[in-house]
TORTILO-229566 format. One record per residue (C-alpha): x, y, z; residue in three letters. Coordinates in steps of 0.05 Angstrom, whole numbers, padded with zeros to 5 digits, always signed. Layout:
XYZALA;...
end
This chain:
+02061+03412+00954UNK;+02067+03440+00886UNK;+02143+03433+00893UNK;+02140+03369+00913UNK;+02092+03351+00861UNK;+02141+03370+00803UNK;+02182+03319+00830UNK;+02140+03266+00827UNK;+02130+03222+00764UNK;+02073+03237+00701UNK;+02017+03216+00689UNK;+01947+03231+00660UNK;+01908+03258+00731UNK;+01913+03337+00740UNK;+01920+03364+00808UNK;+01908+03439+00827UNK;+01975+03475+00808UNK;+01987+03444+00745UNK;+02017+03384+00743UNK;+01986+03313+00711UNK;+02008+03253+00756UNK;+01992+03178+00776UNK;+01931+03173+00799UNK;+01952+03155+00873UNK;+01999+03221+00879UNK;+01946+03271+00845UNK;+01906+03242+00899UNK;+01956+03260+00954UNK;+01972+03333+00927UNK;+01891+03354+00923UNK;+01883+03321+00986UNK;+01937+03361+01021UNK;+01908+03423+00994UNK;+01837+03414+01014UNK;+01851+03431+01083UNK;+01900+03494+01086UNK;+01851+03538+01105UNK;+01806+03507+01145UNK;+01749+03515+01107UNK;+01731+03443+01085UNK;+01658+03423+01097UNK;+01636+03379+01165UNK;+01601+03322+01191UNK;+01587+03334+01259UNK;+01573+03266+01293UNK;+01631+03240+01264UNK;+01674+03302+01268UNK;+01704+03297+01204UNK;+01717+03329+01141UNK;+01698+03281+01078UNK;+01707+03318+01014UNK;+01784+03326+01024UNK;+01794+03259+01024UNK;+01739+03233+00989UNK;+01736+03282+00929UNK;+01810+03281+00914UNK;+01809+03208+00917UNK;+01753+03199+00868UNK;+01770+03246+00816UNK;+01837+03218+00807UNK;+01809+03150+00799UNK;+01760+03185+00749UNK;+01799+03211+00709UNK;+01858+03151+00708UNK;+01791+03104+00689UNK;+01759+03155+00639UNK;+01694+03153+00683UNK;+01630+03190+00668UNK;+01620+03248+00709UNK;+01550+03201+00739UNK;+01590+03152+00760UNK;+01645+03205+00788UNK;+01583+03236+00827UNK;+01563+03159+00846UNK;+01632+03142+00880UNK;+01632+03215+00916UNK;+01561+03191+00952UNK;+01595+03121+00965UNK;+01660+03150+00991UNK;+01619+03196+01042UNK;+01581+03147+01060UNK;+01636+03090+01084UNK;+01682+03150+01124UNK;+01623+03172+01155UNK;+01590+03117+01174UNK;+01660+03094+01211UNK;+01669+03165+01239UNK;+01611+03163+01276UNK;+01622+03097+01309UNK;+01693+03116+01337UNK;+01671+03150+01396UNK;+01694+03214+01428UNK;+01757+03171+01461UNK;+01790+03172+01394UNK;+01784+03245+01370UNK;+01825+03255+01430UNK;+01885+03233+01406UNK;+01876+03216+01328UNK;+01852+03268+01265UNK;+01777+03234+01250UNK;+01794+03253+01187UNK;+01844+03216+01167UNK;+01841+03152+01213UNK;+01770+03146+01177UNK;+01783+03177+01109UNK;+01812+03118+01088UNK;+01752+03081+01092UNK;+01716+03133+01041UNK;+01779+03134+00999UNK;+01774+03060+00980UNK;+01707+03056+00974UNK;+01703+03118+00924UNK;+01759+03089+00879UNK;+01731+03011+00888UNK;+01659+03046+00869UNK;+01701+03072+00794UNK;+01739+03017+00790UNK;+01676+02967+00795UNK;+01703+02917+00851UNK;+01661+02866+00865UNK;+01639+02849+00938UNK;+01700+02808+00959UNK;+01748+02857+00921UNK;+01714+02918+00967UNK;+01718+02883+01028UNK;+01795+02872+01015UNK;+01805+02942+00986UNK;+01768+02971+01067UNK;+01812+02919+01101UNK;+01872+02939+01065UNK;+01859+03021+01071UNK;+01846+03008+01154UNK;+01904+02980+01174UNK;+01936+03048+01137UNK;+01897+03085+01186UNK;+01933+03145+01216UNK;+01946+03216+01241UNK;+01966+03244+01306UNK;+01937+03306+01329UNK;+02008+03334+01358UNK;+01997+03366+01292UNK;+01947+03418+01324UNK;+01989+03439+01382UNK;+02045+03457+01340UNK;+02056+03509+01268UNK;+02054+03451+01231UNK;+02036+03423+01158UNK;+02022+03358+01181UNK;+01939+03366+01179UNK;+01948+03371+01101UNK;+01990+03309+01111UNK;+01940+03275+01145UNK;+01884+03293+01088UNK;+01927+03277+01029UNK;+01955+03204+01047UNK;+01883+03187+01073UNK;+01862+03195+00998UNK;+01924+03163+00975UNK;+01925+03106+01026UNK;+01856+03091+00999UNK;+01855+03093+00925UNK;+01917+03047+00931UNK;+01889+02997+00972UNK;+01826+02997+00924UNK;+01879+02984+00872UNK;+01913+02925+00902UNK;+01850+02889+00907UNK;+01844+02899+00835UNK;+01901+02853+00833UNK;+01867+02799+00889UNK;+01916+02836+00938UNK;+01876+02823+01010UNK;+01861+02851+01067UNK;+01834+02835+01143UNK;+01762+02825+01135UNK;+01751+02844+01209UNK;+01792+02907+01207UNK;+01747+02945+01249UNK;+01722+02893+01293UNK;+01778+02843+01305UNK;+01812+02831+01367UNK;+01870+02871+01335UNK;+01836+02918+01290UNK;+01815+02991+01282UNK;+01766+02996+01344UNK;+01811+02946+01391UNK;+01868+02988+01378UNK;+01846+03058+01365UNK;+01771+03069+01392UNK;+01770+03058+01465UNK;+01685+03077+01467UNK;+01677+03056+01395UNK;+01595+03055+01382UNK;+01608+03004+01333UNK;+01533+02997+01328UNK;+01532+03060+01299UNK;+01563+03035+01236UNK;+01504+03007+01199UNK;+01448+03047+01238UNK;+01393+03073+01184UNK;+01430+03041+01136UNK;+01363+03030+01092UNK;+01358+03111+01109UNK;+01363+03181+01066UNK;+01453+03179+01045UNK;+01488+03203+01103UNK;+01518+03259+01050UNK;+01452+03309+01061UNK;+01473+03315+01130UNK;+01539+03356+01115UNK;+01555+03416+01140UNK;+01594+03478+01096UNK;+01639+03534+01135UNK;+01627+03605+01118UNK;+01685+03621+01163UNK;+01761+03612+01150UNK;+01761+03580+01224UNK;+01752+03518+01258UNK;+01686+03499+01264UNK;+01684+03498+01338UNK;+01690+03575+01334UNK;+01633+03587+01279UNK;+01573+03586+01331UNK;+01610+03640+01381UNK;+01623+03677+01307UNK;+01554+03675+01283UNK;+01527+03703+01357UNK;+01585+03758+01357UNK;+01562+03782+01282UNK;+01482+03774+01311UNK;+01508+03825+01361UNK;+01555+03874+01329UNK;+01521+03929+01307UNK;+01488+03938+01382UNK;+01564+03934+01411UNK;+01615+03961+01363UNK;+01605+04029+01391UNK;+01602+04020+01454UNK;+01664+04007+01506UNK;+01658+03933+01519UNK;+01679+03916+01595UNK;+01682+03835+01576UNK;+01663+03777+01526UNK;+01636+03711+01549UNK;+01627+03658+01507UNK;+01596+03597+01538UNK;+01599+03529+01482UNK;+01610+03449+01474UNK;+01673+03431+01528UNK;+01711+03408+01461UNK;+01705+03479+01437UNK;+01737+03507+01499UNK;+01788+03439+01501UNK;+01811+03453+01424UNK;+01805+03529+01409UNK;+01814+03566+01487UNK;+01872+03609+01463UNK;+01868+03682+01482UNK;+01953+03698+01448UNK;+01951+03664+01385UNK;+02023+03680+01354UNK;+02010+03641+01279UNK;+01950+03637+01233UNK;+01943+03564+01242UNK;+01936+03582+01325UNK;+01893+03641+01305UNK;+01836+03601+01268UNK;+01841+03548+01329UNK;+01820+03613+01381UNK;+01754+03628+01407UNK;+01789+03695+01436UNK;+01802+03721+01364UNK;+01750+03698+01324UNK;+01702+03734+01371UNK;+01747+03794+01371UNK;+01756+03807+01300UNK;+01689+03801+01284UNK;+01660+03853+01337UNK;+01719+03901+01305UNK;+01724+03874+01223UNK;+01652+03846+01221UNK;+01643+03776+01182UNK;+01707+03748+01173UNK;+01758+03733+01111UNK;+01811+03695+01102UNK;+01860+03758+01122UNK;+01830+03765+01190UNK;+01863+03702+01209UNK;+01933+03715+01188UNK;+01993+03721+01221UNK;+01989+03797+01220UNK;+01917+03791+01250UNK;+01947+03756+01306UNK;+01993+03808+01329UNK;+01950+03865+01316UNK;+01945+03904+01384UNK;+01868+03925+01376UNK;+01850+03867+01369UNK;+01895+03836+01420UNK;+01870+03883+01460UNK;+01804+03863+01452UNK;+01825+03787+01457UNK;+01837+03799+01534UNK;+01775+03812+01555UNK;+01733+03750+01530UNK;+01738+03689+01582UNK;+01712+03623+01556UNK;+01672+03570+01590UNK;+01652+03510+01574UNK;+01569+03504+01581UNK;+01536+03434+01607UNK;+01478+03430+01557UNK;+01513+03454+01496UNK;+01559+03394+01510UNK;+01504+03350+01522UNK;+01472+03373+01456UNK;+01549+03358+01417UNK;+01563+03338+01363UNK;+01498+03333+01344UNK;+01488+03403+01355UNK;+01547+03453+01356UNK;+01522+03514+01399UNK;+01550+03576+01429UNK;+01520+03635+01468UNK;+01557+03700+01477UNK;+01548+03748+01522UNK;+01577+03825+01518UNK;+01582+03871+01576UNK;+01589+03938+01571UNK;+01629+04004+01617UNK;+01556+04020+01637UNK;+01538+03958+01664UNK;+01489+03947+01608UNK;+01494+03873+01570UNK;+01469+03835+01516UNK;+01464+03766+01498UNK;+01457+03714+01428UNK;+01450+03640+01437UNK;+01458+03602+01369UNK;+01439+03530+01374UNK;+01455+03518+01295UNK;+01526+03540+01268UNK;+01512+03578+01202UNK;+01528+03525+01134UNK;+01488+03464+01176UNK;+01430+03433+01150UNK;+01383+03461+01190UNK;+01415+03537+01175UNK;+01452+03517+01107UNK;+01485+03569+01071UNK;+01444+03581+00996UNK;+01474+03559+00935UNK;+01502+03623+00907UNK;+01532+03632+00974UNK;+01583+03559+00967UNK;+01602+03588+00891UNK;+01615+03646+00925UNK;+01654+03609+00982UNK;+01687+03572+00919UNK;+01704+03639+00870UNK;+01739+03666+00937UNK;+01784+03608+00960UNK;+01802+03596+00885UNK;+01820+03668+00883UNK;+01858+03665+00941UNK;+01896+03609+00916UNK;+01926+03654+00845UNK;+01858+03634+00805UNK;+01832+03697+00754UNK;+01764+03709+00772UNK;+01756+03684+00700UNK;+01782+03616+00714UNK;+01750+03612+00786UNK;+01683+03626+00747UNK;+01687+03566+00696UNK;+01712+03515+00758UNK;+01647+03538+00793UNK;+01606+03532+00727UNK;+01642+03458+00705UNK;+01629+03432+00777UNK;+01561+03448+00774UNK;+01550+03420+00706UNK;+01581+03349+00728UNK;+01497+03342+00745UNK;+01484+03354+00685UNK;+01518+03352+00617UNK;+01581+03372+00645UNK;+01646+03320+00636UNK;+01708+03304+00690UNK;+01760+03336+00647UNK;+01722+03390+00629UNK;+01732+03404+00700UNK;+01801+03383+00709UNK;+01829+03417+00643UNK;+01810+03481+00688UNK;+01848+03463+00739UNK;+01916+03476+00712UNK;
end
């Protein structure tokens, strides 16, 4: 992506790796690289991931509008709000087939950049229309070693912010684009809930119900993760006879893998994650690797957990993502953790100083100083307070 961003045109909108761009294209290069290591935050009824589509998307459009870093803030909330709102309404029908993420990010896109660029009601309602029928992303992606999920992230924001353009312009879009005869539920959401869309509307923003990772992983493996690491210092001395991990039946549909060949397969595999956490203990980014994936302890280990899918943790998803583990032993002894709460969701949310932390590391990761990860953290933080968008942006470079 940074290749392919040095291609692309200038402009006045930085993206992470340097370059200044259009606003529409810095929006498609952060949005591609919010994803790569699957550890972008969560909404779990609409099983999504906003801010890589919705934060990209607005900070472009702040900084190609010189916007405050309130009303950068303001559009965030309003961007959430609109791709959640019309995640949670698709039903389960569509996550079968299509990336939540990006069918509905397009939604949040345009309404973050209409919020900065101050549309008016009838512009809006053209700028959603318009971002709908760009709706798209096949999840063929996830059964093969693929970049396509970045893809999927980065033209959502894109697709957005340029609709919410166009209707600067009076350019206009179906007004019934989710509910028409031929529109996004018609064509895409076989058990759309479409009642779901405005439910508690006059409610708390749907924002305070995100969800952070802690784990480089899908989210589908973090509950069997956080039982394993409840476990681990009763069992990583022991000779363990077999692993069960009972969870949600989209869990076991998604991440049931016990020879993951690739990193991208490894953090989609219940097998490993609970593996290489009874034998490395909390996981980092390297225990998901390539060279994780062929390591023959762990491999080893990998073979002797059997997944199931359990009837009333599936009745409790997506409102609840639960696993319970189960670790038997040469001796015939066993113990057990349920966890009805993956660690980083709001009713077991990860503290403050543990997302910088979470921050400092994937900025690290990514060729950051410590240094330079450290004033990101502090100039996000400050966008509450005093703190201004290119203060934050300048960093980025």
């Amino acid at each position: 992506m940074r290749e392919f961003a040095a291609t692309m045109p200038g402009g006045r909108c930085r993206s992470f790796g340097g370059a200044l761009l259009a606003g529409r294209d810095a929006a498609l290069v952060n949005g591609a690289l919010g994803n790569v290591l699957e550890m972008d935050d969560l909404y779990r009824t609409a099983l999504l991931h906003p801010a890589p589509v919705v934060v990209p998307a607005a900070l472009a459009m702040a900084e190609e509008t010189g916007a405050s870093a309130e009303n950068l803030l303001d559009a965030v909330v309003r961007g959430y709000e609109a791709m959640i709102r019309v995640g949670r309404s698709v039903g389960p029908a569509h996550y079968r087939h299509f990336h939540n993420t990006a069918t509905c990010g397009v939604f949040g896109s345009a309404a973050a950049a209409g919020s900065l660029l101050g549309l008016d009601e009838d512009q809006l309602v053209n700028a959603i229309g318009n971002a709908g029928t760009q709706a798209s992303g096949f999840w063929q992606c996830r059964l093969e070693d693929t970049m396509s999920k970045q893809l999927h992230n980065g033209r959502a924001a894109q697709s957005g912010l340029i609709a919410a353009q166009l209707a600067m312009h009076q350019f206009t879009g179906a007004q019934q684009i989710l509910e028409g005869p031929l529109g996004f539920y018609a064509g895409m959401c076989p058990d759309a809930s479409p009642e779901l869309l405005l439910q508690g509307a006059e409610g708390p923003w749907l924002i305070h119900g995100t969800s952070f990772k802690p784990w480089p992983a899908c989210r589908h493996t973090h509950p069997a993760i956080d039982a394993v690491l409840a476990l681990r210092d009763s069992a990583r001395t022991r000779h363990v006879s077999r692993i069960v991990i009972e969870t949600f039946a989209d869990a076991v549909r998604i991440c049931d893998n016990r020879d993951p060949r690739t990193s991208v397969e490894a953090k989609f595999s219940l097998q490993h994650a609970a593996a290489t956490v009874l034998l490395r203990g909390a996981p980092i980014l390297e225990n998901f690797d390539a060279a994780a994936a062929a390591d023959p302890v762990i491999a080893g280990l990998r073979r002797k957990v059997e997944v199931q899918a359990n009837e009333t943790l599936s009745r409790a998803y997506p409102a609840r993502f639960g696993a319970s583990v189960r670790i038997e032993f040469a001796d015939g002894s066993a113990i057990q953790q349920a966890v009805s709460d993956a660690l980083g969701d709001p009713e077991n949310p990860l503290t403050e100083s543990a997302l910088a932390g979470k921050a400092r590391m994937l900025l690290g990761s990514a060729g950051y100083a410590a240094s330079a990860a450290d004033d990101i953290v502090r100039a996000a933080f400050a966008l509450t307070g005093s703190g201004q968008v290119g203060s934050l942006t300048q960093l980025m470079k």
